[in-house]
C-alpha positions in Angstrom: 129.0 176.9 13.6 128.6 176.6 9.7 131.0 173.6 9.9 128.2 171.7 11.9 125.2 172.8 9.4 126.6 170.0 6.7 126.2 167.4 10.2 123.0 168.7 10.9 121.4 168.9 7.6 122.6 165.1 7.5 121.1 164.1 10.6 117.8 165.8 10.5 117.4 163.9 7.3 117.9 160.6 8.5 115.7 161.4 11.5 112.9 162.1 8.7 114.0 158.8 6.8 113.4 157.4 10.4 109.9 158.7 10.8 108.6 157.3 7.6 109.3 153.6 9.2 107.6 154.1 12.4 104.1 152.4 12.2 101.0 155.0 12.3 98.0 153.8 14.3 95.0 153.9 12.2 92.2 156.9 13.3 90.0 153.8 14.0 88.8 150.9 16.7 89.2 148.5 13.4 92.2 146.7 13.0 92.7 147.7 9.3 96.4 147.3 9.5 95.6 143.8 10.8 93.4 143.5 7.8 96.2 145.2 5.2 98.8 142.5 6.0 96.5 139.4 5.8 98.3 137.5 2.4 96.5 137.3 -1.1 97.8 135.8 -4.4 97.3 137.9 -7.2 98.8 137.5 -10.7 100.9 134.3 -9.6 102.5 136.9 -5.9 101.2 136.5 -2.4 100.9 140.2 -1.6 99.8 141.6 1.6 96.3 142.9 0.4 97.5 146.6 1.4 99.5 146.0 -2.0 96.2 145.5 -3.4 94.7 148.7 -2.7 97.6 150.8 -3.1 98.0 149.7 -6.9 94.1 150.1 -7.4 94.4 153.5 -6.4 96.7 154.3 -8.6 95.8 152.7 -11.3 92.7 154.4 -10.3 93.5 158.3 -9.9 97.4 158.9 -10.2 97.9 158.9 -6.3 97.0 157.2 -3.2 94.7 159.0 -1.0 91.5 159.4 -1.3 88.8 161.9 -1.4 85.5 161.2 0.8 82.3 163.5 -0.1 83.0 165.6 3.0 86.6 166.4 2.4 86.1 167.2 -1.5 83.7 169.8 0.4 86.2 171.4 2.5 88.3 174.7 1.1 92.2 175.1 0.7 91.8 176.9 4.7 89.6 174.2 6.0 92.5 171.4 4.7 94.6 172.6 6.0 93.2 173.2 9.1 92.0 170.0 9.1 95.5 168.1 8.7 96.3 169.4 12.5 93.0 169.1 13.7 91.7 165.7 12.0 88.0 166.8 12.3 87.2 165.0 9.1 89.2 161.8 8.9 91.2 160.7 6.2 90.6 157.2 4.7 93.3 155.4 4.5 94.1 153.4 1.3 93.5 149.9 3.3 90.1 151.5 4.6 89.3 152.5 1.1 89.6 148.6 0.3 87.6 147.4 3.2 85.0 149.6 2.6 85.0 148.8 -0.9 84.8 144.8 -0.5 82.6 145.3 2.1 80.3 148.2 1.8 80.6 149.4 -2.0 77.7 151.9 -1.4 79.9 153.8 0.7 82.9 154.0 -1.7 80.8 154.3 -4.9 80.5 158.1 -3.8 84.2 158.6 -3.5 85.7 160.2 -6.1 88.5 158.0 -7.0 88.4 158.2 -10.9 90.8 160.4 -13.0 89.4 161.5 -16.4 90.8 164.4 -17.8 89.5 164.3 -21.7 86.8 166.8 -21.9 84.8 164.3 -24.5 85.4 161.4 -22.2 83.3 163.5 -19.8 80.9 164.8 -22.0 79.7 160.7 -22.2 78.3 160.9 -19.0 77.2 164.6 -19.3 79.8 165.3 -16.6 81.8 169.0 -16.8 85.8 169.5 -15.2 84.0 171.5 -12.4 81.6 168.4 -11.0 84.9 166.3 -9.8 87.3 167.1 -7.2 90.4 169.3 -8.8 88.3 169.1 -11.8 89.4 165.8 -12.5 88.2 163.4 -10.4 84.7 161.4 -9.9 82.8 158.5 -8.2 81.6 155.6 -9.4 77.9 156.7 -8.7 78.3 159.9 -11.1 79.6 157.0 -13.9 77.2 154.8 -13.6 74.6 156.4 -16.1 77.0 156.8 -18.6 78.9 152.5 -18.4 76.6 151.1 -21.1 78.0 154.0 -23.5 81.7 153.4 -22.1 81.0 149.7 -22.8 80.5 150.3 -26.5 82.7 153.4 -27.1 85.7 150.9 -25.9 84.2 148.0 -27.8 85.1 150.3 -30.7 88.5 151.5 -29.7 89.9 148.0 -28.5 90.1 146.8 -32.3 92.9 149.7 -32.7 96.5 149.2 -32.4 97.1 151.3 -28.9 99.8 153.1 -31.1 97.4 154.5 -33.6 94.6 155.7 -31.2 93.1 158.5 -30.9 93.5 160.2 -27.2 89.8 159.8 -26.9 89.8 157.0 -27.7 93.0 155.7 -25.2 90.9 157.6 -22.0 87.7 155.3 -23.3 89.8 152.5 -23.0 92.1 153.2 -19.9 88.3 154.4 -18.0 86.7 151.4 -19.4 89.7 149.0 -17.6 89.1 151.1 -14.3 85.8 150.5 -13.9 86.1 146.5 -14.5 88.8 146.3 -12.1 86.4 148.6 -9.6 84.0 146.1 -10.4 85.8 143.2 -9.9 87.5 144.2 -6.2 83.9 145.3 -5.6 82.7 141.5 -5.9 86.2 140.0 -4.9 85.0 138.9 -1.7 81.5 139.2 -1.3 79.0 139.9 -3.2 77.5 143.5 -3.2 73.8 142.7 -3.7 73.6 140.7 -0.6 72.3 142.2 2.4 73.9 139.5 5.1 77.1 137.1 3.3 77.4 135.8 6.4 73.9 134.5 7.3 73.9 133.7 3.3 76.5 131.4 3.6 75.1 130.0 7.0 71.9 129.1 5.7 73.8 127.5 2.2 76.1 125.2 4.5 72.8 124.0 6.5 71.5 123.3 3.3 73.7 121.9 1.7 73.2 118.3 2.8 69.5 117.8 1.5 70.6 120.4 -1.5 73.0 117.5 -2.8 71.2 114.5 -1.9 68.4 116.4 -4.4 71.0 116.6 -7.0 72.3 113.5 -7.6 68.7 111.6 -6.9 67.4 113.6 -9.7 70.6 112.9 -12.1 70.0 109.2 -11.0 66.0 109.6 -12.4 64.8 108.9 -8.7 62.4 111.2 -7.0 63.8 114.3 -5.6 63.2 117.4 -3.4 62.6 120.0 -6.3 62.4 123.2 -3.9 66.4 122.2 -2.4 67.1 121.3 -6.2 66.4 124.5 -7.3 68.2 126.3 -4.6 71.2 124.7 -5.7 71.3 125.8 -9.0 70.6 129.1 -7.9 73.7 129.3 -5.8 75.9 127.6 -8.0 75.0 130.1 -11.0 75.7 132.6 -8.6 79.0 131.6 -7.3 79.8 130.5 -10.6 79.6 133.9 -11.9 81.4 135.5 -8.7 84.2 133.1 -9.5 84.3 134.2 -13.2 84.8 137.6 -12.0 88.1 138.6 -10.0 91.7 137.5 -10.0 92.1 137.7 -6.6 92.8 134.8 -4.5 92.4 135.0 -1.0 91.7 131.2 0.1 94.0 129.2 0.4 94.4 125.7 -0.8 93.8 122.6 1.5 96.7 121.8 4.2 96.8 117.9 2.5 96.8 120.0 -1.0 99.8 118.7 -3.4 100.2 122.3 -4.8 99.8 124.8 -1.6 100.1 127.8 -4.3 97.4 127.2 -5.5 95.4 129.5 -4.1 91.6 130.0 -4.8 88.9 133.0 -5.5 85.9 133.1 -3.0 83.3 132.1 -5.9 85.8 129.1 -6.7 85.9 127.9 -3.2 82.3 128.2 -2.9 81.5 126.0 -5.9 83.7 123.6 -4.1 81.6 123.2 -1.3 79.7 121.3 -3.6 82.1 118.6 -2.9 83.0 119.2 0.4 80.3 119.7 2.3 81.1 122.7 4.3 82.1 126.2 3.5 85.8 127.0 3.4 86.9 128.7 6.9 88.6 131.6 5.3 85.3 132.1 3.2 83.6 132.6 6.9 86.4 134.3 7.9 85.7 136.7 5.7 82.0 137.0 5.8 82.2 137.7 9.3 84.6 140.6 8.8 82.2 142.3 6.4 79.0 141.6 8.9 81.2 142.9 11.5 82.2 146.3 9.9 79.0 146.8 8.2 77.3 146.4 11.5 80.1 148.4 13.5 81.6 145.6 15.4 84.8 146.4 15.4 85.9 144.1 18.9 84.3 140.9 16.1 86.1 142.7 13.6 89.7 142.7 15.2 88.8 138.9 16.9 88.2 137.5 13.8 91.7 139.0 12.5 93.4 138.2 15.4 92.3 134.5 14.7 92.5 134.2 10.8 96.2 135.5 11.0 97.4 132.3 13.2 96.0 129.9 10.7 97.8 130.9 7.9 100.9 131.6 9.9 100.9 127.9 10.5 101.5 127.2 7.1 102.8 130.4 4.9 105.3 131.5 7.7 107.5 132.8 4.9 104.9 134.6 2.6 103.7 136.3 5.8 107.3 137.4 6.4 107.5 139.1 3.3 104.0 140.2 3.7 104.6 141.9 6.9 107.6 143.6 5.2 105.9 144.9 2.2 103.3 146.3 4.0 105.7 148.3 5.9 107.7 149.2 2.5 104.2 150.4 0.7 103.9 153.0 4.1 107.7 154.2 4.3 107.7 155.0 0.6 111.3 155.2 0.5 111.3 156.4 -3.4 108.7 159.2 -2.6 111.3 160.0 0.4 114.5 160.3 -2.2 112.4 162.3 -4.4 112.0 165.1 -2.1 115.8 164.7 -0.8 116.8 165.0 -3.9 114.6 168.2 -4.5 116.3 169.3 -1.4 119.6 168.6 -2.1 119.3 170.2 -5.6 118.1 173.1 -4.0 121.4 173.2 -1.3 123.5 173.0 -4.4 122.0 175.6 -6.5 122.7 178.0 -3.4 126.3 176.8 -2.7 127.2 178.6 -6.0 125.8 181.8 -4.8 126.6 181.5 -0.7 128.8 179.1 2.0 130.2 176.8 -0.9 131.7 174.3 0.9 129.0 174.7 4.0 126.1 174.3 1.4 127.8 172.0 -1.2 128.5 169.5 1.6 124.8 169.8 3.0 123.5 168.8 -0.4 126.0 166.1 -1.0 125.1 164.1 2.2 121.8 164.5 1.0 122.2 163.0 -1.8 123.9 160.2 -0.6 120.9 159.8 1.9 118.3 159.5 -0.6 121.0 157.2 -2.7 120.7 154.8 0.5 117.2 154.9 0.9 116.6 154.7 -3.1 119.1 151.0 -3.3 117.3 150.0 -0.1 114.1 150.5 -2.3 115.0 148.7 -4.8 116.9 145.7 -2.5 113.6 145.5 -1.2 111.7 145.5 -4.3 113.7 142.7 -5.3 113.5 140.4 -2.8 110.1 140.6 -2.5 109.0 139.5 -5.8 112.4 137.2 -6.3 112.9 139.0 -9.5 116.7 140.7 -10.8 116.8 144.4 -10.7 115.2 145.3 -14.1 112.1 143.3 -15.1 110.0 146.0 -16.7 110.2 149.8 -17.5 108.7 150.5 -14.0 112.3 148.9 -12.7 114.0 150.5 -15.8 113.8 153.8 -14.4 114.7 152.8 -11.0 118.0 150.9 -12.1 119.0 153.8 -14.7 118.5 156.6 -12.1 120.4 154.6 -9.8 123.3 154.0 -11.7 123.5 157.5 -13.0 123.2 158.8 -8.8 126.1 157.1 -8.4 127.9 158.4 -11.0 127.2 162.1 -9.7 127.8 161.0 -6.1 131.4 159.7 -7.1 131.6 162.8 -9.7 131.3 165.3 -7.1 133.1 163.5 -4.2 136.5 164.1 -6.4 135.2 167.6 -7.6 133.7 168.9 -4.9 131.9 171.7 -7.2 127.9 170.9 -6.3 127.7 170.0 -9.9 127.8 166.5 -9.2 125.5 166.8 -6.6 123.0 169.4 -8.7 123.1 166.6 -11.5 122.2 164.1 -9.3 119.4 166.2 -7.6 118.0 166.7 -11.3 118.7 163.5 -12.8 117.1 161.5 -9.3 114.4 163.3 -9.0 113.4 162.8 -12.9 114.1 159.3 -12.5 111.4 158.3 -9.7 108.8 160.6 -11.2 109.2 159.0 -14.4 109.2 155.3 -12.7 106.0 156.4 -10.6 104.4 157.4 -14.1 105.1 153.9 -14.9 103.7 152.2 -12.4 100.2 153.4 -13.0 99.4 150.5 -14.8 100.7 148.1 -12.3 102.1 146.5 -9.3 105.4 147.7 -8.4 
């Protein structure tokens, strides 16, 4: 039988690499996947905006799940317990964003930022033991403390980043966390108000005698001074909302000359000005965050179901590669070769001491497997964003690792020792933990 254990070991990890592309319902009636693939441009990309939150978390805390009040309450037991019995649901990272754009209360007690400078903490008189793992903590146990961040980075920001202090390089790397927070936070509503939706109503119904107000009184003819007045109100207030975020999630005008030229919600707003009415996707919007604030989630998932045909009309292809990168953010295929390369370096170690060839040719086909998965990764990677290979470190590590994998692979194909195949095990795994290192600071 040990001549099949090499076959089985192979084929138990592709079943595995299987699993990780099936889609996973989400615990809830909402259609956040819906939701996740729906396109955004962000730093000159359409990304699905599942892309968006999964780079906010880690830019955020080092990882991508996150950490509700009730489960930072639970004990190593209860967790565990809990994975099999799901009595206190996971948040997803989509469902992280949602909530954030469209009920920041709620996530403002999640504890989704990593500081782990003991005088970074002693700013907001904060100890390792208030956050989860000692290192994590909400927004709401920050907030005290932002106006002493604010300066404290204010003061670091002059320094090169090479000459700074570590104190000072966790000021500045929390201060950036908190302003991106803040910006998703007001990306596509805005926080302070009760009902967007009805806001938004009531501004388009307005907006007729709002105008005529405007441009009788910049004529010097007599005007209605209460609709002038609401005007300027919601123009300073868009104005600023527009100021805020780099996240475009209107698109531009069918008849536009440049249809990548996407807009911010505030931006489109202010265009209503000239328009007359308020942009569809702007409704479209609004009446996703009034329906899951108000736990509609049949609105919810109508208002997806008729938001996604529209653009699909005219972004067929950025939808395609939407779609696709939604489903390459949930496989994870580099976190997959990382533990089959762990794996395999494990086989190997044990070849030397038991069942060479039966152990050395288990760890080998690993290692293959999680080469295949690893190029598919980075195939992937590059025809999403159009880009070569190696653009940035992030992709630096990926294409070195790579290369070096192969070597080992071909290495221990003619040697048949393990040693190629421990090599690779060591040198894969380093690879992708130094690349995910890397892409803390950025989309990847």
């Amino acid at each position: 039988m040990k001549k099949f254990i090499p076959l089985i070991v192979l084929l138990l990890g592709v079943i595995w690499l299987a699993s990780t592309l099936r889609p996973r319902p989400p615990a809830t009636e909402f259609d956040v996947n819906g939701f996740g693939k729906l396109p955004i441009l962000v730093n000159g990309r359409v990304k699905p905006l599942d892309t968006v939150a999964r780079t906010a978390l880690l830019q955020f805390q080092g990882r991508q799940r996150v950490t509700t009040p009730e489960l930072a309450k639970l004990t190593f037991t209860e967790s565990f317990t809990n994975a099999f019995t799901k009595e206190v649901p996971k948040v997803t990272p989509i469902e992280w964003l949602i909530t954030l754009f469209f009920d920041s209360a709620k996530t403002d007690t999640y504890r989704t930022f990593e500081i782990v400078h003991p005088d970074v903490l002693s700013l907001f008189e904060l100890k390792p033991q208030d956050g989860d793992k000692k290192k994590r903590f909400s927004f709401n146990q920050l907030s005290e403390g932002l106006p002493e961040l604010m300066r404290q980075s204010e003061l670091a920001q002059p320094v090169e980043a090479q000459k700074r202090t570590p104190f000072q390089r966790g000021i500045v790397q929390l201060h950036q966390k908190v302003a991106r927070y803040q910006e998703l936070k007001h990306s596509i509503i805005l926080p302070d108000s009760d009902d967007f939706l009805g806001e938004l109503l009531r501004f388009q119904d307005a907006l007729p005698i709002g105008i005529a107000a405007v441009r009788a009184k910049q004529q010097g003819q007599a005007y209605n001074e209460d609709a002038f007045q609401a005007m300027i109100v919601l123009g300073k207030r868009y104005d600023a909302m527009s100021a805020g975020t780099r996240l475009h999630p209107v698109p531009p005008l069918a008849n536009a000359e440049n249809q990548l030229e996407w807009f911010n919600v505030g931006r489109a707003l202010l265009d209503t000005f000239q328009r007359g009415s308020v942009d569809p996707t702007v409704l479209a919007y609004a009446g996703l965050a009034h329906a899951w604030r108000h736990n509609q989630p049949e609105q919810f998932n109508k208002i997806i179901s008729l938001i996604r045909p529209e653009f699909e009309k005219r972004f067929a292809a950025q939808l395609k590669k939407s779609d696709t990168e939604t489903r390459f953010n949930a496989a994870q295929p580099f976190y997959t070769s990382m533990v089959l390369y762990v794996l395999a370096f494990v086989l190997a170690i044990f070849s030397w001491l038991k069942w060479p060839n039966t152990l050395g040719r288990s760890a080998f086909w690993l290692i293959v497997l999680a080469f295949v998965a690893t190029t598919v990764g980075i195939a992937t990677r590059m025809w999403l964003e159009g880009r070569p290979p190696v653009t940035n470190l992030y992709s630096s590590a990926l294409f070195v690792g790579w290369g070096a994998v192969l070597l080992c692979i071909v290495l221990e194909a003619i040697f048949k020792n393990a040693i190629g195949s421990v090599a690779a095990g060591l040198i894969g795994f380093g690879a992708l933990l130094i690349a995910h290192h890397l892409s803390l600071s950025g989309d990847t």
